[in-house]
C-alpha positions, -999 to 999 in steps of 0.1 A, spaced: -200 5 190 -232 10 204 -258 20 173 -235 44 159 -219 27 133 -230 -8 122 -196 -21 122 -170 -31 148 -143 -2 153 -110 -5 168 -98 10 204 -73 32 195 -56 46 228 -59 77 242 -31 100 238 -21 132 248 -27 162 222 1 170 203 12 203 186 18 210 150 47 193 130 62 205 98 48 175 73 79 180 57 94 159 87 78 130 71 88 129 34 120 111 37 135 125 8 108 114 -16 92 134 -45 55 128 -49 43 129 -86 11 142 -69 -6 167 -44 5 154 -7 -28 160 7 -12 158 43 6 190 41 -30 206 49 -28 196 84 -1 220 95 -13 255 100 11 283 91 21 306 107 5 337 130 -31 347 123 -32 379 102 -56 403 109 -76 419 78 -92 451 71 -111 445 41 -133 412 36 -124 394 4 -143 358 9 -178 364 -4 -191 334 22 -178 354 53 -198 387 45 -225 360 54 -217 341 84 -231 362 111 -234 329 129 -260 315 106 -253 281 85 -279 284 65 -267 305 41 -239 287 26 -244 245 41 -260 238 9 -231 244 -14 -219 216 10 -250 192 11 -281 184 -4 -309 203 13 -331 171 29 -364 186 17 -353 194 -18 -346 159 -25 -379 145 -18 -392 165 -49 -377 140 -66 -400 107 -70 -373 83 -67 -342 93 -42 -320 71 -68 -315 66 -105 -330 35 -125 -295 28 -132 -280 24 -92 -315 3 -89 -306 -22 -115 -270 -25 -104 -276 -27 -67 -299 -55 -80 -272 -75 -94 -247 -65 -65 -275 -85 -41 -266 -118 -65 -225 -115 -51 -217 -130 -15 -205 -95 -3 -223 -67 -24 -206 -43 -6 -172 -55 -13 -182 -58 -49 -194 -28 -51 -167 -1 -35 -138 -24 -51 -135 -4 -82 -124 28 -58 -86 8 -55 -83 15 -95 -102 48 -98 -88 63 -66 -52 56 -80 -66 72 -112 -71 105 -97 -43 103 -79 -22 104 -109 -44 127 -135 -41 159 -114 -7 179 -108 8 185 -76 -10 218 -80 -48 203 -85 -54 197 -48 -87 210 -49 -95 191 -80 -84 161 -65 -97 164 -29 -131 167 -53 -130 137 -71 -120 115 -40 -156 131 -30 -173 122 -62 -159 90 -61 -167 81 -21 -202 97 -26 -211 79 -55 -207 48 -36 -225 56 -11 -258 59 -29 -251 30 -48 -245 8 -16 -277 29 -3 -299 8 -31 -281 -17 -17 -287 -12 18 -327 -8 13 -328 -46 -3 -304 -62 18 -310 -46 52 -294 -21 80 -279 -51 96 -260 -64 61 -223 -61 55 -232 -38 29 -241 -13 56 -212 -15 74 -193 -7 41 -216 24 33 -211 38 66 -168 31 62 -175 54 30 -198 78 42 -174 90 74 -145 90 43 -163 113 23 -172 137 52 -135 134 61 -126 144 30 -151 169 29 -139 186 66 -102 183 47 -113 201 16 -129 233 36 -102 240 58 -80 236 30 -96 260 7 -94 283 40 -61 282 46 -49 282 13 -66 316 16 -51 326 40 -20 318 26 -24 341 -5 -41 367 16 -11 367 37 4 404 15 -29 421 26 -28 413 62 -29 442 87 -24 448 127 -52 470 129 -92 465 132 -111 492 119 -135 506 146 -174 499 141 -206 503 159 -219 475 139 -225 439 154 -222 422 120 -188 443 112 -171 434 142 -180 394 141 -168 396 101 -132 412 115 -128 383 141 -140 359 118 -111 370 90 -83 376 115 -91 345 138 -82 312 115 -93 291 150 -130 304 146 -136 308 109 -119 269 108 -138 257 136 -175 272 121 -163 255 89 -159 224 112 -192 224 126 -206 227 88 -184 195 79 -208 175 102 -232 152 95 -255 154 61 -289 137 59 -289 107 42 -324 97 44 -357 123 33 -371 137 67 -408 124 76 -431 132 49 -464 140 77 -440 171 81 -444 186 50 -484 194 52 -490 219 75 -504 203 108 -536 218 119 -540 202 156 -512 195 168 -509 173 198 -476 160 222 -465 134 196 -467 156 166 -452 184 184 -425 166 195 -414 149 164 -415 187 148 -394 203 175 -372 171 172 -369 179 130 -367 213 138 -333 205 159 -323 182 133 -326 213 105 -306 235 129 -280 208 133 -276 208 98 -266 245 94 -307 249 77 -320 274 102 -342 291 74 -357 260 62 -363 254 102 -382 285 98 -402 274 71 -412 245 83 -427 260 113 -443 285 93 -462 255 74 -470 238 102 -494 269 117 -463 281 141 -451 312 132 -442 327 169 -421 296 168 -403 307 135 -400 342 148 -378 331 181 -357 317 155 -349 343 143 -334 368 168 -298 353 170 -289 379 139 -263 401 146 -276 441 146 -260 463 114 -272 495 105 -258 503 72 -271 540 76 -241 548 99 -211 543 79 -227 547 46 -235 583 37 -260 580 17 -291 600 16 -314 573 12 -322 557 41 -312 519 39 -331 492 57 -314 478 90 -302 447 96 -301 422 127 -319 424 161 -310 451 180 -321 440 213 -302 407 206 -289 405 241 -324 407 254 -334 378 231 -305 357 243 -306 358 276 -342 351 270 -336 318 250 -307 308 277 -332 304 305 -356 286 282 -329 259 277 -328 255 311 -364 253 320 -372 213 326 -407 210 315 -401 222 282 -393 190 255 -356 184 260 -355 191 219 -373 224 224 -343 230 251 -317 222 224 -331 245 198 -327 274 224 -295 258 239 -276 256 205 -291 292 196 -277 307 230 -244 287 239 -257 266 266 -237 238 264 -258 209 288 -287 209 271 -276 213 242 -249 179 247 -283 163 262 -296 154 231 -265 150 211 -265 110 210 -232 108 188 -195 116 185 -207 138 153 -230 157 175 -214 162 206 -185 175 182 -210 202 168 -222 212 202 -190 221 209 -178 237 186 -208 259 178 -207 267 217 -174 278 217 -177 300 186 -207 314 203 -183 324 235 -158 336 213 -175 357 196 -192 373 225 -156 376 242 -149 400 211 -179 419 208 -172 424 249 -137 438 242 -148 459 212 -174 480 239 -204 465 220 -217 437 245 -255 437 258 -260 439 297 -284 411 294 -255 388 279 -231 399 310 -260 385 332 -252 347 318 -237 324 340 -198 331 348 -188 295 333 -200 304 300 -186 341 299 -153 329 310 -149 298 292 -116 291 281 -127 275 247 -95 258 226 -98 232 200 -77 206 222 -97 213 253 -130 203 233 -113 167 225 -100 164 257 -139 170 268 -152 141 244 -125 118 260 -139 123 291 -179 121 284 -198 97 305 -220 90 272 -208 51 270 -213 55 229 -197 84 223 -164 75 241 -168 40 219 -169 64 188 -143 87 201 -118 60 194 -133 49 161 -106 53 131 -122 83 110 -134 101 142 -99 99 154 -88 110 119 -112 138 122 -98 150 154 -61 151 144 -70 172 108 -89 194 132 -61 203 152 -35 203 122 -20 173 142 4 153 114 26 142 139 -3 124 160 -21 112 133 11 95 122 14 80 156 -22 65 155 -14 52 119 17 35 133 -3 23 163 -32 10 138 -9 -8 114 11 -26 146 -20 -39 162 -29 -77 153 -64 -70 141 -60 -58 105 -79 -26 93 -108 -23 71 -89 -19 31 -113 12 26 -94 27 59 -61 14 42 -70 32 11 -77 66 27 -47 67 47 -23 62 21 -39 88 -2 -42 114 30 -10 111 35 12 92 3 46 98 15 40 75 51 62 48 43 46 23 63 13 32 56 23 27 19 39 -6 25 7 -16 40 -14 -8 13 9 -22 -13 10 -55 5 -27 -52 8 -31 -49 -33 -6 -80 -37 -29 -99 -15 -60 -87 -35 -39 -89 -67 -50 -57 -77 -16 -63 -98 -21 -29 -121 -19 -10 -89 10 -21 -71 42 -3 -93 20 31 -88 21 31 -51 53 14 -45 71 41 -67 61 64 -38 85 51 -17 122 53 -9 141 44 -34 159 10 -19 123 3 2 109 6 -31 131 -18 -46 122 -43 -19 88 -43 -21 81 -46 -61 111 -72 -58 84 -89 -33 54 -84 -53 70 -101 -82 77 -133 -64 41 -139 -63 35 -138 -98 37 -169 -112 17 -165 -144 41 -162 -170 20 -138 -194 20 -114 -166 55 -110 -159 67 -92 -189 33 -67 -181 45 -66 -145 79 -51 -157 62 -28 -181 42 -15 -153 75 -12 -132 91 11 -160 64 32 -164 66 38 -128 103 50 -126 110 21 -108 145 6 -106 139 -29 -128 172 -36 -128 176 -35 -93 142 -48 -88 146 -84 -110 181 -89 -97 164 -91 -59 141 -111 -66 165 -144 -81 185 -133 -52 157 -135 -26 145 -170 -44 184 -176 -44 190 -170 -6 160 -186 9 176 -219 4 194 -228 38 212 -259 27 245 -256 34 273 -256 6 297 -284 17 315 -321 6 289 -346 -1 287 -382 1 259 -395 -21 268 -408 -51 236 -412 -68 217 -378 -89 193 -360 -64 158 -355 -72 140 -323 -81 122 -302 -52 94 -280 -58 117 -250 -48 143 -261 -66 118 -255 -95 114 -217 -80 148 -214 -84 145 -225 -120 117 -209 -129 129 -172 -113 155 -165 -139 127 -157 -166 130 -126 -143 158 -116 -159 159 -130 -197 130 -102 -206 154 -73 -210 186 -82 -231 202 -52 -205 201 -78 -179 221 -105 -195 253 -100 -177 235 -103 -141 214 -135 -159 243 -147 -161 258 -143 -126 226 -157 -112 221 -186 -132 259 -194 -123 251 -187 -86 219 -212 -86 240 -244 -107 270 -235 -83 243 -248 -55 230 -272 -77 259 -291 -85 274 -295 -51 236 -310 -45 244 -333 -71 212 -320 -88 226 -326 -123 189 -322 -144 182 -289 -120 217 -278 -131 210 -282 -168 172 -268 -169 184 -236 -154 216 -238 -176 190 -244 -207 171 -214 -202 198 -184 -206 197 -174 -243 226 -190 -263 236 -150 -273 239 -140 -240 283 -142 -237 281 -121 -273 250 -100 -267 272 -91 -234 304 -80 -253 282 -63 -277 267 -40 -250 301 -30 -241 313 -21 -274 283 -3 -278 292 21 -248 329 27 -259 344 0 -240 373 -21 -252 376 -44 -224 348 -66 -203 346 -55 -166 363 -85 -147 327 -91 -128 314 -102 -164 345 -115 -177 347 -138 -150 312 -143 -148 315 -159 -188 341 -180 -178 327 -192 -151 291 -202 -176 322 -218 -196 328 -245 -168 295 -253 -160 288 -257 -202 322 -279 -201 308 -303 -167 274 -307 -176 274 -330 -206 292 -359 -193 279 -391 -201 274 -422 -180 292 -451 -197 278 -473 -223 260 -508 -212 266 -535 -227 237 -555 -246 224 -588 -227 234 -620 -242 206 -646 -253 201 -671 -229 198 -708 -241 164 -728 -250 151 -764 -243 137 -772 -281 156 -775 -307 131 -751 -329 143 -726 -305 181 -735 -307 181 -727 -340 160 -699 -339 186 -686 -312 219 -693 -336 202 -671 -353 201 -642 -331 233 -650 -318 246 -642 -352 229 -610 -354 236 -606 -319 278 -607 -327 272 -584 -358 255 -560 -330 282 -563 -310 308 -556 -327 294 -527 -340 286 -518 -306 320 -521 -302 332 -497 -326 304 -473 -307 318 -482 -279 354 -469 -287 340 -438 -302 318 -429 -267 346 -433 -250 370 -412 -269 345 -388 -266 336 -390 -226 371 -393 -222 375 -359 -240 349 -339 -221 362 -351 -187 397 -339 -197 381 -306 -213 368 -299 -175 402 -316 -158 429 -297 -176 404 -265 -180 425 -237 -200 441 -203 -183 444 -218 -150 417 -246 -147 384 -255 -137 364 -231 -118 388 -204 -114 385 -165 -119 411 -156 -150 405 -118 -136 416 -107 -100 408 -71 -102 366 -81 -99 353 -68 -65 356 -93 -40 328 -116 -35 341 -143 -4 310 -165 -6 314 -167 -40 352 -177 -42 345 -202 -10 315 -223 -37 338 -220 -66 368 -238 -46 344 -259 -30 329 -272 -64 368 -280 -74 369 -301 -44 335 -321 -50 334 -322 -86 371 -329 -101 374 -354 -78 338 -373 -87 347 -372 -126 383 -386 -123 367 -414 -107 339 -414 -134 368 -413 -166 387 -441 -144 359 -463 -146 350 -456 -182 385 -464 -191 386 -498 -173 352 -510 -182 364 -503 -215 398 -523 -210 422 -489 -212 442 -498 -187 477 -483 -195 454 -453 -200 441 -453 -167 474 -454 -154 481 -425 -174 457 -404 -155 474 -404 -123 504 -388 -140 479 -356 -146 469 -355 -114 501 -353 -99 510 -330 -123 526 -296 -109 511 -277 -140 471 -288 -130 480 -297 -91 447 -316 -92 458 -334 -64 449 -305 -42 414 -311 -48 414 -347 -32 413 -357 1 435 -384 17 406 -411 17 398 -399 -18 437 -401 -29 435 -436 -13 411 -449 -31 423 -435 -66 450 -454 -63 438 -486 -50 416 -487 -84 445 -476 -100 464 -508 -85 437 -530 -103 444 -518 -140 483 -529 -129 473 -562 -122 449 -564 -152 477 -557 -176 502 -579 -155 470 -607 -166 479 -599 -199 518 -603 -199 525 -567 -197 550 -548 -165 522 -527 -143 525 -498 -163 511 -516 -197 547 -512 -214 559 -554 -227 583 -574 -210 620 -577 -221 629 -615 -223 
């Protein structure tokens, strides 16, 4: 929006300012392996008051950044010592970055795998270490897409990646300080105390508010988090300027501001200093807070004193300079930000970044005069400042609620962008709104940026559908070593789910064993996890299992090969054999009612021949003496199918020679008509013997032992309807089909009495195949069955093959 970020941001609604939720609210009974980063965002507890100061950085504060910013950034003039602001070896790679279609995609990818990496090498105790090396990691990004940036341009997609990385690693940064503060405050918490120890000292009383008040040490800290240089300042600046004109001054008192902004008010000094204005240097210097150690001390020796004691003096002074309108509006802001005047001060604030600093240094500047009021210590010139700003009502919330309502067109576009909004909810400790917004973000059409992704599931790894998100984000990247890692995060079943997901897009078969490693060493459920995904591949198939009516084999489908192809799934662990086996039973169950006959056999072909023993074996192995009925029945059932599947078609017969016009050929075809009866009788003899043996299988599957064909031996199995419903239903389509098939073999092959024979089984009582046919079926049976009487009455025989009595 606007020129603040070179990248389009996402609205993200306003919303009312919530209060503090436990983050605990959120875990959903899951253990994190690692430090959950989110529970920073929920204050504890009442602010204790100290008497002693134990944090070396507070005895320092007084109001002042300079003192401490750098152990946060860079000091902008210290890094132009340096003749090249970036290594030899970021120049050479952001050389070869330029050579890929999106060098700034290329280059941040590697944070997926090395983010992941921290997150598992620290402890759930290693927060700070691991807030750090998300730091590291962002930063050193960030100057490698700056190489980038320099070659390629401000308007590149590179720089729109840079900037995505440079507001993460000052989000991370504003996390990391008010974490180290309130886990501070947390161990602090035995030495806490009602009282304040009386002082006459400025500087003692602002050191008391700023250990007993969390809001204003946190929100000082805040203003510190801001904005870091990222570029060297303007080199002209460094020589001192001997005559000075309107341009020059102006770009000084605007570098001046900029040094102030960033928390560097004694380099600010400096620099005036050098460039022949040192009256401007010493107004600069007045906001110090007055401390005479003589008082309290005791010591003989007289100690030297501290501060401005006429401080009130020199702020009312800089207040009405702030508001004097011929002065350069950055000249103004100097004064403004040094007083607590808020207009000017916001007048040359052009950002969300900025106009967050304004406001929070001006309401640490009200607070703190509030409690040097009440402690009897205030100036008579400060009580002369306008009422608004002596009775401000400063709160975190009201300072957002300020930004929503600017009338700056860019910063209400950058009050909505993701990692300001971010910003404002760790500010106010907010997990419950900051979950919201994530919910919001993830439900909105436009997707997010997979840096964004990446930050919110590591700010927060126990927000189940942030996780999901990023998990389905690394399937569609195939960032395949990542996936178990993240999903292992998540509930238990969800988890289950969403690995089971994962693995249906890998289709590679060297991965999949690697995939299931990966799984393991996750704690993930692989059980659970393979059996899904046959049964998702399983399930997606909405044909329904009824009687069919073609006669003829059904062709192959490119799903159908899915189905085939998913049981590898579940031949990599011998464990798993026993559910191999129910699934592969499950998808030839379907397959055979399709009359998909090759389908049937190319999954049947593919579970390991050991599988029924390897499956007894694993039961004897754990004490048990009998099968459970789900994998007794389950055997049995692999038993039918073996017994149905090899049926043959019946044997064709050879075609005769057909006769020739010369007599050459005539003779040549006696010939073969010789060889041709020598072939066929021994075709014959082959004939009897395919026969006998088709015959035999059909009857095998027929008169199926223990109760017949398709049939659970075992009743006390849990009950699986659908299951039992296919099972019958395969009786009905496929007995049927094969009595017709052994009828015909036996009639082709001239078996009459036989054929007749076979009705006498099906009527049978014991088998009570005649359940399984239909009328029309029935019908039909025994209108063939009419034909072999009247082939043997042909041959002088009664119609049931027996001879005739003369």
């Amino acid at each position: 929006p606007g020129s603040g970020s070179p990248i389009a941001s996402t609205a993200t609604p306003a919303r009312s300012l919530l209060r503090n939720t436990p983050a605990s609210l959120y875990r959903q009974a899951v253990t994190p392996r690692v430090p959950d980063v989110s529970a920073i965002l929920a204050p504890g507890g009442r602010t204790p008051r100290y008497t002693h100061t134990p944090r070396n950085a507070l005895s320092s504060l007084n109001l002042d950044d300079s003192d401490w910013t750098n152990s946060l950034y860079v000091s902008p003039v210290s890094g132009m010592e340096n003749t090249s602001f970036f290594t030899d070896d970021i120049t050479n790679l952001s050389s070869a970055l330029l050579k890929e279609d999106d060098p700034g995609e290329a280059a941040a990818a590697s944070l997926f795998p090395e983010f992941l990496g921290a997150f598992l090498k620290h402890s759930s105790s290693a927060v700070f270490e691991l807030l750090e090396d998300f730091q590291t990691l962002c930063q050193d990004k960030v100057d490698v897409l700056q190489s980038v940036v320099l070659r390629a341009g401000q308007n590149s997609k590179t720089a729109g990646v840079r900037w995505l990385l440079q507001q993460e690693n000052c989000t991370w940064r504003l996390i990391t300080s008010l974490y180290r503060d309130r886990v501070q405050l947390a161990m602090e918490d035995d030495l806490m105390t009602d009282m304040v120890v009386p002082s006459e000292s400025e500087k003692v009383v602002v050191e008391q508010l700023f250990q007993r008040d969390a809001v204003i040490r946190q929100s000082q800290l805040r203003r510190k988090s801001g904005t870091a240089f990222t570029v060297p300042l303007v080199t002209e600046l460094q020589r001192p300027l001997a005559d000075l004109d309107r341009e020059d001054d102006a770009r000084l008192l605007k570098n001046l501001f900029m040094l102030i902004r960033a928390g560097m008010t004694e380099e600010a000094q400096r620099l005036c200093k050098r460039c022949g204005q040192a009256w401007r240097a010493a107004t600069l210097e007045g906001w110090k807070l007055y401390h005479d150690p003589n008082m309290t001390s005791g010591s003989i020796e007289l100690q030297p004193v501290e501060g401005n004691p006429q401080r009130g003096i020199w702020k009312a002074c800089c207040w009405r300079m702030a508001e004097e309108e011929q002065l350069n509006r950055y000249e103004r802001a100097i004064y403004a930000g040094l007083s607590g005047n808020l207009k000017p001060l916001l007048a040359v604030c052009e950002s969300w970044e900025d106009c967050v600093w304004a406001y929070f240094r001006v309401m640490v500047d009200s607070l703190v005069e509030k409690d040097l009021m009440s402690s009897g210590m205030a100036h008579q010139e400060v009580e002369t400042l306008p009422r608004e700003y002596l009775e401000a009502n400063w709160t975190m919330e009201k300072v957002f609620e300020e930004l929503q309502a600017s009338e700056t067109k860019r910063v209400l576009e950058e009050t909505r962008e993701h990692y300001h909004v971010i910003q404002k909810f760790v500010i106010l400790g907010d997990l419950d709104g900051l979950l919201e917004e994530f919910s919001d973000w993830l439900a909105a059409s436009k997707p997010l940026p997979s840096h964004l992704l990446r930050f919110m599931t590591h700010l927060d790894e126990v927000c189940v559908d942030v996780l999901k998100a990023y998990v389905s984000l690394l399937i569609r990247d195939q960032q395949t070593d990542l996936v178990a890692s993240y999903v292992s995060q998540l509930p238990a079943e969800l988890a289950t789910a969403q690995y089971a997901a994962f693995l249906e897009t890998v289709t590679q078969p060297e991965l999949r064993p690697h995939c299931l490693q990966l799984a393991t060493g996750a704690g993930l459920d692989v059980a659970a996890i393979t059996k899904l995904v046959v049964e998702n591949v399983r399930e997606r198939d909405e044909t329904e299992f009824t009687h069919h009516s073609q006669t003829l084999e059904t062709a192959t489908t490119k799903d159908d090969l899915r189905k085939i192809d998913v049981i590898d799934w579940l031949l990599f662990d011998p464990a798993h054999r026993a559910e191999s086996l129910k699934q592969s039973n499950a998808i030839m169950r379907k397959f055979l009612a399709l009359q998909k006959h090759d389908a049937a056999k190319a999954v049947f072909s593919k579970v390991p021949e050991d599988s029924m023993r390897e499956i007894y074996c694993q039961w004897a192995g754990l004490g048990q003496t009998a099968t459970p009925a789900e994998d007794e029945n389950a055997i049995r059932e692999h038993l039918c199918i073996r017994a149905y599947l090899p049926q043959l078609a019946p044997p064709r017969r050879s075609q005769q020679p057909a006769p020739e016009a010369k007599f050459t050929e005539r003779v040549a075809n006696e010939m073969r008509e010789k060889e041709y009866q020598a072939s066929l009788a021994a075709w014959s003899c082959r004939l009897d013997v395919l026969t006998e043996d088709v015959k035999e299988r059909i009857y095998n599957v027929l008169l199926f032992v223990d109760g017949g064909w398709m049939i659970d031996n075992r009743q006390d199995s849990e009950p699986d309807s659908e299951r039992s419903h296919q099972m019958a239903a395969l009786r009905s389509l496929c007995l049927p089909r094969l009595s017709f098939l052994l009828l015909s073999v036996l009639q082709n092959s001239s078996r009459h009495q036989e054929a007749l024979r076979l009705a006498d089984i099906i009527s049978s009582d014991q088998h009570r195949l005649y359940q399984v046919f239909s009328k029309e079926e029935l019908r039909r049976f025994l209108q063939k069955l009419r034909e072999s009487s009247l082939a043997l009455l042909d041959r002088g025989s009664d119609p049931l093959g027996y001879e005739l009595q003369p």
